[in-house]
C-alpha positions in Angstrom: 0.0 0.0 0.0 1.1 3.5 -1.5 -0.7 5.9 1.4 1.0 8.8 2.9 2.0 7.6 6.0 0.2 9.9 9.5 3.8 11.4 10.4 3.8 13.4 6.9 1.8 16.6 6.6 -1.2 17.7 4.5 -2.0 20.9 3.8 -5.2 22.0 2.0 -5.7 25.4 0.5 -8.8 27.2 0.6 -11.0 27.0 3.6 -14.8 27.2 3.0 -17.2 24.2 3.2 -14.9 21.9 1.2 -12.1 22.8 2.7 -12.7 22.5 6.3 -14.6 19.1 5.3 -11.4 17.2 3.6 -9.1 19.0 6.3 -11.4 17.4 9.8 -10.8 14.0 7.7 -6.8 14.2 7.2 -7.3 15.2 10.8 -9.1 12.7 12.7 -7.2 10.0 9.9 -3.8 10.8 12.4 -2.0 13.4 10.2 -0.7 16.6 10.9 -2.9 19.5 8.8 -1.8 22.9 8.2 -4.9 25.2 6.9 -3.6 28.2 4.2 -6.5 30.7 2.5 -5.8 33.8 1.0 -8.3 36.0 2.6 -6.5 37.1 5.8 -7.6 35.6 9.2 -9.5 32.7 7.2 -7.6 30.2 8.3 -7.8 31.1 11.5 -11.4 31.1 11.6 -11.7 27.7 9.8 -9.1 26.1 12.5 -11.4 27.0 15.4 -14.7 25.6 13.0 -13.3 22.5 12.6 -12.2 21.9 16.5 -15.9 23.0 17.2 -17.5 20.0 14.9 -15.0 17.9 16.9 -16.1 18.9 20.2 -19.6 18.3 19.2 -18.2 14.5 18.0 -16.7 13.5 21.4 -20.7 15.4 22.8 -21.8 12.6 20.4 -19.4 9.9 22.0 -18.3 9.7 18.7 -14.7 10.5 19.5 -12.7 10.7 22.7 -12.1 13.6 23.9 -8.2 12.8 24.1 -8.5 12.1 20.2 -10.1 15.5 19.8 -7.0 17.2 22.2 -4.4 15.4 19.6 -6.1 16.2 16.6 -6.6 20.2 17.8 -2.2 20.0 18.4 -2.2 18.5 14.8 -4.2 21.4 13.3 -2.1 24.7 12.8 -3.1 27.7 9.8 -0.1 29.2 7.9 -0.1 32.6 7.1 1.8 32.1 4.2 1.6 29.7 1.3 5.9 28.4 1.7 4.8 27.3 4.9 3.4 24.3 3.4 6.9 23.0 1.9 6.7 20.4 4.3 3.6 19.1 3.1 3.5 15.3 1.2 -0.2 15.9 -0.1 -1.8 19.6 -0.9 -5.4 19.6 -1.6 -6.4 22.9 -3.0 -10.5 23.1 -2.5 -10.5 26.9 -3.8 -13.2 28.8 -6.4 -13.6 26.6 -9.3 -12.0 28.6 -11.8 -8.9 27.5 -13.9 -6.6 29.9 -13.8 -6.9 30.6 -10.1 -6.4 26.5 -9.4 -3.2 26.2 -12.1 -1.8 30.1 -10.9 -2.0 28.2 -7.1 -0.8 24.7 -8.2 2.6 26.5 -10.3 3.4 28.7 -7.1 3.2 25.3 -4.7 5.2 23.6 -7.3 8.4 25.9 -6.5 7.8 25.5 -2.9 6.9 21.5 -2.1 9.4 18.8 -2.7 9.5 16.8 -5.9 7.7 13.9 -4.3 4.4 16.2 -2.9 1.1 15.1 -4.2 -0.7 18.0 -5.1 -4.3 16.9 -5.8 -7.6 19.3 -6.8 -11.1 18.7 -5.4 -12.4 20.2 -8.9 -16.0 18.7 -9.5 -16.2 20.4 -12.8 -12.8 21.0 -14.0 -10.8 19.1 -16.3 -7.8 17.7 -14.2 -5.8 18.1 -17.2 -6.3 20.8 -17.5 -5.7 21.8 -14.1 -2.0 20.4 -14.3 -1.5 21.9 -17.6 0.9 24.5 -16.3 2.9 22.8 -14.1 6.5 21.6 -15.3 6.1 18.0 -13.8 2.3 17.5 -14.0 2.3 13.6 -13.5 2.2 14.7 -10.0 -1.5 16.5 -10.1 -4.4 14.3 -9.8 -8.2 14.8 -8.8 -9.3 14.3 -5.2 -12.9 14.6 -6.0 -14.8 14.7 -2.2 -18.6 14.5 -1.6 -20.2 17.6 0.4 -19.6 17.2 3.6 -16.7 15.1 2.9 -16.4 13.8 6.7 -19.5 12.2 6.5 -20.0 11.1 2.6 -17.6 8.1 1.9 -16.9 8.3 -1.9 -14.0 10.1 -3.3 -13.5 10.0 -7.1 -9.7 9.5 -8.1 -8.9 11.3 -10.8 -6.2 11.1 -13.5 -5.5 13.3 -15.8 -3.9 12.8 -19.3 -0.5 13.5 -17.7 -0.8 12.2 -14.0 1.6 9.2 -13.3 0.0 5.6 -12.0 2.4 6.0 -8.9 0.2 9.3 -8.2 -3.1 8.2 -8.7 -2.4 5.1 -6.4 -1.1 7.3 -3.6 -4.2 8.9 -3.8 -6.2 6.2 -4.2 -4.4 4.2 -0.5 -4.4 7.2 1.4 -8.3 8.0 0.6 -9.1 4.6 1.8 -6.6 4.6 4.3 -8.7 7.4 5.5 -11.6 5.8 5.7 -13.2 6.6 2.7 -14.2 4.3 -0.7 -12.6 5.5 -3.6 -13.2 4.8 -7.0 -10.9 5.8 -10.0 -11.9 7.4 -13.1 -10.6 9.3 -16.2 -10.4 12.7 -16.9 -14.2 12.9 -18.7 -16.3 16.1 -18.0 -18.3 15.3 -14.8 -16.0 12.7 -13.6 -18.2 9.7 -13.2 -20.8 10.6 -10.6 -21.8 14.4 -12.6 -21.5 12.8 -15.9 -23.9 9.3 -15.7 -26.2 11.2 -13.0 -27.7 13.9 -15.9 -30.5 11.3 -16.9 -31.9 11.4 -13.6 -32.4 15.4 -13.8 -32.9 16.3 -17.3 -35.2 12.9 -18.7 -37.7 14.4 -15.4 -37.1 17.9 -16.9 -38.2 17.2 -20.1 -41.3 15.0 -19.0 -42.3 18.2 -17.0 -41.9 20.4 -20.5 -44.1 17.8 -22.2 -46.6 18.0 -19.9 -46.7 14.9 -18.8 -47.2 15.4 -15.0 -46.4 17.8 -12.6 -43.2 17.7 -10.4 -45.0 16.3 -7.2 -45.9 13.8 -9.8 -42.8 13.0 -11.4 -40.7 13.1 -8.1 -43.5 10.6 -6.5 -43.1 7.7 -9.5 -39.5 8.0 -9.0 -39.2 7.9 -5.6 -42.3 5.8 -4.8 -41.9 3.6 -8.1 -38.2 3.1 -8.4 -36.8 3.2 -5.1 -34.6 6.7 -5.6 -34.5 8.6 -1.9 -35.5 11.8 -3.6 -36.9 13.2 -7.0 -35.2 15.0 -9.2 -37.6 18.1 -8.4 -36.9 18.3 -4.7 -33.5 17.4 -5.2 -32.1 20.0 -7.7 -34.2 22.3 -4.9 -31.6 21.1 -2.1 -29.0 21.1 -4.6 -29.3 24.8 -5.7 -31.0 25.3 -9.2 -28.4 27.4 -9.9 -25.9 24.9 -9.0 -27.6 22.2 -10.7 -27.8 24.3 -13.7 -24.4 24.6 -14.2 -23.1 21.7 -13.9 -25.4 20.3 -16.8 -24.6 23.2 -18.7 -21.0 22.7 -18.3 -21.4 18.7 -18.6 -22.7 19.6 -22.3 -20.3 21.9 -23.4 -17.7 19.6 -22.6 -19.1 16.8 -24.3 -19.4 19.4 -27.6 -22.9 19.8 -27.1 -24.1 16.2 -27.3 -27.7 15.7 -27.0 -27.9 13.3 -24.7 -26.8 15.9 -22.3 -28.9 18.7 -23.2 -30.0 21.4 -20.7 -33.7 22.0 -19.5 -35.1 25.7 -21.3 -37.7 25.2 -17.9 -34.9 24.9 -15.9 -33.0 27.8 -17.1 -36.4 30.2 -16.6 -36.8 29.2 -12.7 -32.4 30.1 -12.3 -33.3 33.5 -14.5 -35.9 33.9 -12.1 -34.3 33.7 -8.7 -36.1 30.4 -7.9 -33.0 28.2 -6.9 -34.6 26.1 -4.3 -34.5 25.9 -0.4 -31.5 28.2 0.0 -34.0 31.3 -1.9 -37.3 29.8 -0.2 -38.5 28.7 -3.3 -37.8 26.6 -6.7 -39.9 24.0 -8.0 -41.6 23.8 -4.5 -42.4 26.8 -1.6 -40.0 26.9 1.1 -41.9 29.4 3.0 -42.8 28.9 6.6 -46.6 27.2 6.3 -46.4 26.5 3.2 -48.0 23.5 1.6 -46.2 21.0 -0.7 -48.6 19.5 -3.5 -49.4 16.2 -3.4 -48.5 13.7 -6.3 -51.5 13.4 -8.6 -53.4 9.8 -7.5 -56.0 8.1 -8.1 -59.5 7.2 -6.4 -60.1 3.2 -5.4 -61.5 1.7 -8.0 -62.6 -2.3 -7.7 -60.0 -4.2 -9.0 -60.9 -7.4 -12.0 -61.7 -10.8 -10.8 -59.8 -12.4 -13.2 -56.9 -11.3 -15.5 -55.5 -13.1 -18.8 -51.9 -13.4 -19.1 -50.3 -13.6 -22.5 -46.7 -15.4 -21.9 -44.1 -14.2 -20.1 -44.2 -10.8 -18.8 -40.6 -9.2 -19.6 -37.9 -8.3 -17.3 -38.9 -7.7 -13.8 -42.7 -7.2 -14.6 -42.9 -11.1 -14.4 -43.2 -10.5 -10.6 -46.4 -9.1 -11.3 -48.2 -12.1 -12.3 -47.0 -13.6 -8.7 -49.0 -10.2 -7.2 -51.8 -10.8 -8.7 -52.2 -14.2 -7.4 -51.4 -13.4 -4.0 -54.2 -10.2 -3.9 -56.4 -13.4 -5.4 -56.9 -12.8 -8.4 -57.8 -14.8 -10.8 -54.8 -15.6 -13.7 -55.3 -17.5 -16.5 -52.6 -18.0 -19.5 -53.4 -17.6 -23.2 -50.7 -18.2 -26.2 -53.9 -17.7 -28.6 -52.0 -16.5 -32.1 -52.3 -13.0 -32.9 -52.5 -11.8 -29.1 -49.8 -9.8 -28.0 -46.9 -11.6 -26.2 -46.3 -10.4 -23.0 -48.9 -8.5 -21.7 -51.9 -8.1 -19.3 -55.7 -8.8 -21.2 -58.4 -7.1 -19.0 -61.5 -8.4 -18.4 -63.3 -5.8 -20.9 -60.5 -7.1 -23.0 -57.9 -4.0 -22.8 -54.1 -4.5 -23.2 -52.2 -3.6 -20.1 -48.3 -3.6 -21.1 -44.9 -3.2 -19.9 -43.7 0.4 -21.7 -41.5 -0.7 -24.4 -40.2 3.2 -25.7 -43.6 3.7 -27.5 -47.1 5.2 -26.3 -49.8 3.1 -25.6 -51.3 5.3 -28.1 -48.9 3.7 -31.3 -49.2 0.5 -30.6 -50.3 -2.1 -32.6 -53.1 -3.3 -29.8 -55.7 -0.9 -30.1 -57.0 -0.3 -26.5 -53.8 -0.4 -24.7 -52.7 0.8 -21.4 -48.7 1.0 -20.7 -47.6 1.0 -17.1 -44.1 2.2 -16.6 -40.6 0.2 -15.4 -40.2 -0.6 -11.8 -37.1 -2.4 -10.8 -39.0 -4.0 -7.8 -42.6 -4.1 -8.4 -43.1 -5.9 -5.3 -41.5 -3.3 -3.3 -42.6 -0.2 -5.4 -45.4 1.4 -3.8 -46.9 3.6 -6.6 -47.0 3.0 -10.6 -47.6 5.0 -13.6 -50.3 4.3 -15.8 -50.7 6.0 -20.0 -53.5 5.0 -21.9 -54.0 5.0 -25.6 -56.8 7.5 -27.1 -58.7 4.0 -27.8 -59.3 3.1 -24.5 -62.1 4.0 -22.2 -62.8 5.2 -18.9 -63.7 1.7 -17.9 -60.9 -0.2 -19.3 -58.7 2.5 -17.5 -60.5 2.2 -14.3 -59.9 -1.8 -14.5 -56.2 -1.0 -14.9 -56.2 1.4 -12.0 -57.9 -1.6 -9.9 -55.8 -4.1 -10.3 -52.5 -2.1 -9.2 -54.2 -0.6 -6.4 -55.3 -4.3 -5.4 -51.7 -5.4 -5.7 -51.4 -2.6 -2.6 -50.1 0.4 -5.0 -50.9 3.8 -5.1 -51.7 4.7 -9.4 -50.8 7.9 -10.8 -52.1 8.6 -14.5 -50.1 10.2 -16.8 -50.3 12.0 -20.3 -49.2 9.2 -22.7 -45.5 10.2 -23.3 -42.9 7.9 -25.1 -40.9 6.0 -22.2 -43.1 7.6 -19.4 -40.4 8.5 -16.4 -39.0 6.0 -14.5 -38.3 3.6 -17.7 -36.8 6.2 -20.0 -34.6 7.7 -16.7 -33.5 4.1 -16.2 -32.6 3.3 -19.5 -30.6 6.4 -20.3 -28.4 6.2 -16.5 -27.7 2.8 -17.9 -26.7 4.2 -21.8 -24.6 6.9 -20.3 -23.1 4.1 -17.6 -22.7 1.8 -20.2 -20.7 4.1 -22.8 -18.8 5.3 -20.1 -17.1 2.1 -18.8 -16.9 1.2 -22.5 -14.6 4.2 -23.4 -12.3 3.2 -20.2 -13.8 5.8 -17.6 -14.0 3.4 -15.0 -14.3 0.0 -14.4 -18.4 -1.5 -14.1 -17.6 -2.2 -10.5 -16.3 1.6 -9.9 -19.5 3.0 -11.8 -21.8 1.2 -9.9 -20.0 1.9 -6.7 -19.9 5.7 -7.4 -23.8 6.4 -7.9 -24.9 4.2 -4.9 -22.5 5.9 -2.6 -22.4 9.6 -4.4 -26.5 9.7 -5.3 -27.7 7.0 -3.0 -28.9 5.3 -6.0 -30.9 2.2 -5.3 -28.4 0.1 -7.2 -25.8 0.4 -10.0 -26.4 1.2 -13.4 -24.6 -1.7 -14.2 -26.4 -4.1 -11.8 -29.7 -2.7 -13.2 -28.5 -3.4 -16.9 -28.0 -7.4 -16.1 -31.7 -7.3 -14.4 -33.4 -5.7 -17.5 -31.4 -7.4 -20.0 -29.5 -5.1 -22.7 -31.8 -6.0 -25.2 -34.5 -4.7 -23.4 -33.0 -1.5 -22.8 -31.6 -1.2 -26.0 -34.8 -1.7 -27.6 -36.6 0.9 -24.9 -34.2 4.1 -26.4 -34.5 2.5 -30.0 -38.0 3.0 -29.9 -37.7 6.1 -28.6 -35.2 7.5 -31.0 -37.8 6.2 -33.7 -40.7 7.9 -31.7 -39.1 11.1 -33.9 -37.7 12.3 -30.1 -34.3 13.1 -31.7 -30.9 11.9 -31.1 -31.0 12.0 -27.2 -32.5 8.4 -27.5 -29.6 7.0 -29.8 -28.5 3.9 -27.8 -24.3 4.1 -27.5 -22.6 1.5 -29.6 -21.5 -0.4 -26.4 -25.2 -1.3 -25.4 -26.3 -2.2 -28.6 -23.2 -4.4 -29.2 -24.2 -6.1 -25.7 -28.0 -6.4 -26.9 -26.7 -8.2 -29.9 -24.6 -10.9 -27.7 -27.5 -11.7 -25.8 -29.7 -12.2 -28.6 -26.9 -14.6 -30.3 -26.5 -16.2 -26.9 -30.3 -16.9 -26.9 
């Protein structure tokens, strides 16, 4: 193991939230930490911060107090910046501006010894970009920390074009000699965690500008359907609009404007606006003391069927669905009559309820159809989306309505959109996930890894492409990209090349 050992010192520049946050973890890890900032005083004030969250840790009995008297004689500021030539590791966690971070990083670099890591928490910055000054920049690598950094455990190691492997190990030891699970990654715009976590914001962003629910709505079948801890609504809200903004603008930019990573007009007009979320009392919801938050659209009980018809095998994890429906006793029978369609629901008036497949219930070949959108656990999901085609009536809806809420799930209806929400935000995580580790970003293992424990995804993006099958996602954005949505929807060359193996395999 490569880690810098506890006697050496590390010194981190710039002493706001960041800051303070990687310096109380290089601090209760053993090491020595000397605090610089530019802004006189700063330091100071940002020494004295951090032994206050410290007290309040041995309060906790989270620490001993003799751990916190140790660490407070480890923690000194500097006044000046060649007061950190001693220093084996410099993280610099200042504005996120270039010039200011490779103007900081060529001034350490004529102070620290030849050996001294000097590592950026950039989030948005290309690393490469970062080191592009420096005369030995195999020594600059990204030290990408999660806000607040002593309590989030993933750090993203970074490598830029020009950082040596003996650097980006070093990193890589002494973050998880510091308790912390990092994961190593390319120098791609967004890193892993900014870059495959757009989907989740910008497919719920453009459902919104289509109309197709509201963002109580949207946030509910994502939350309550697919298992994520938060919409995308109320999220970007705690985020900062602004902030979230930003970073999918710059994400795009980098990536020359791709598609796929396009940002929200609707978002842009609540930023213009002021709106940025809980930090201005109001975005997409009102922050203001007594207000009310609106409640997801749902539906009334209606009586669920008696019996259901179920035409083969219902694909990916909808086949849980038919167990459901026989535990809330309801009658199942199986049909393979030709000419029905394979792998769907036939109500009793003698609707089609279906799986989403990229098209609206509305195109499909079956006439009265109803789609119901993706979960990835239908017997945990506790509310379901439900589109139905112009053919269908208010009965054959209301029989689809029953039977979900009869398999204990709350039913929100929705305008009949192409992919719905939670199966076209699935699908693209896992396009974007998939083209990533094909391209050499990360390893599968690291991407998964990095949106569990960076989003608090439900599960990997990787994990969730072996449950649904690459042909089924595949075929999801296909349709989509047909649906005349544009080239967001094109499927990357990776997936496709995997939906073609599993076919063969077949």
């Amino acid at each position: 193991m490569t880690a810098i050992g506890t006697s050496s010192t590390v010194a981190v520049v710039g002493t706001g939230t960041m800051g303070q946050g990687i310096a109380q973890v290089a601090l209760v890890a053993g090491h020595r930490v000397r605090l610089y900032d530019t802004a006189p005083g700063r330091a100071e004030q940002a020494a004295g911060a951090i032994v206050g969250r410290l007290d309040r840790l041995v309060e906790k009995g989270r620490i001993a107090a003799a751990e916190r008297d140790a660490a407070r004689e480890r923690l000194s500021p500097a006044a000046d910046l060649a007061e950190l030539a001693d220093a084996a590791v410099v993280i610099e966690a200042i504005l996120e501006q270039l010039p200011a971070k490779q103007e900081l990083f060529a001034a350490l670099e004529d102070i620290v010894a030849a050996d001294c890591l000097l590592a950026t928490n950039t989030s948005s910055l290309s690393v490469t970009a970062v080191a592009g000054r420096l005369r030995h920049p195999g020594r600059c690598v990204g030290l990408h920390f999660f806000n607040p950094a002593p309590l989030l455990p993933l750090v993203e190691v970074v490598s830029g074009f020009a950082t040596d492997e003996a650097a980006a190990t070093t990193a890589y030891d002494t973050a998880a000699a510091w308790g912390k699970t990092p994961v190593r990654c390319t120098d791609t715009p967004g890193f892993l965690v900014n870059r495959i976590a757009r989907p989740f914001y910008a497919e719920a962003l453009r459902a919104y500008e289509e109309r197709t629910a509201d963002p109580a709505t949207l946030d509910a079948l994502l939350r309550d359907g697919a298992g994520f801890k938060m919409g995308p609504f109320e999220l970007t809200d705690l985020i900062g609009q602004d902030v979230n903004e930003a970073v999918t603008h710059s994400v795009w930019q980098a990536f020359f404007q791709d598609p796929k990573f396009t940002p929200s007009l609707a978002q842009r007009r609540l930023v213009e606006s002021g709106l940025h979320g809980r930090k201005t009392g109001r975005g997409w919801f009102d922050y203001a003391e007594g207000a009310r938050r609106p409640e997801p659209r749902t539906e009334a009980p209606r009586p669920a069927p008696e019996a259901v018809v179920v035409h083969a095998q219902l694909p990916g994890p909808a086949a849980e669905l038919r167990k459901l429906i026989e535990e809330a006793g309801i009658k199942v029978s199986r049909d393979r009559t030709p000419g029905e369609p394979q792998g769907c629901i036939r109500l009793p008036g003698g609707a089609c309820l279906a799986l989403t497949d990229g098209r609206p219930a509305t195109s499909g070949a079956h006439g009265r159809c109803i789609r119901f959108d993706l979960s990835l656990d239908y017997r945990a999901a506790t509310r379901i989306a439900l589109a139905s085609s112009a053919a269908c009536s208010e009965e054959d809806l209301s029989e689809a309505i029953g039977l979900f809420q009869a398999l204990g799930k709350q039913v929100s209806v929705i305008e009949d959109v192409p992919g719905m929400i939670v199966a076209r935000t699935i699908a693209m995580i896992i396009d974007v996930a998939v083209d990533a580790a094909a391209r050499g970003v990360a390893s599968p293992e690291d991407i998964d890894t990095a949106m569990r424990l960076g989003v608090n995804y439900p599960g990997g993006p990787m994990e969730w492409l072996e449950r649904l099958g690459a042909h089924w996602v595949w075929g999801l954005l296909d349709s989509l990209g047909h649906m005349g949505v544009g080239q967001r929807y094109v499927p990357c060359w990776a997936l496709r090349r995997r939906a073609d193996l599993e076919e063969w395999v077949l």
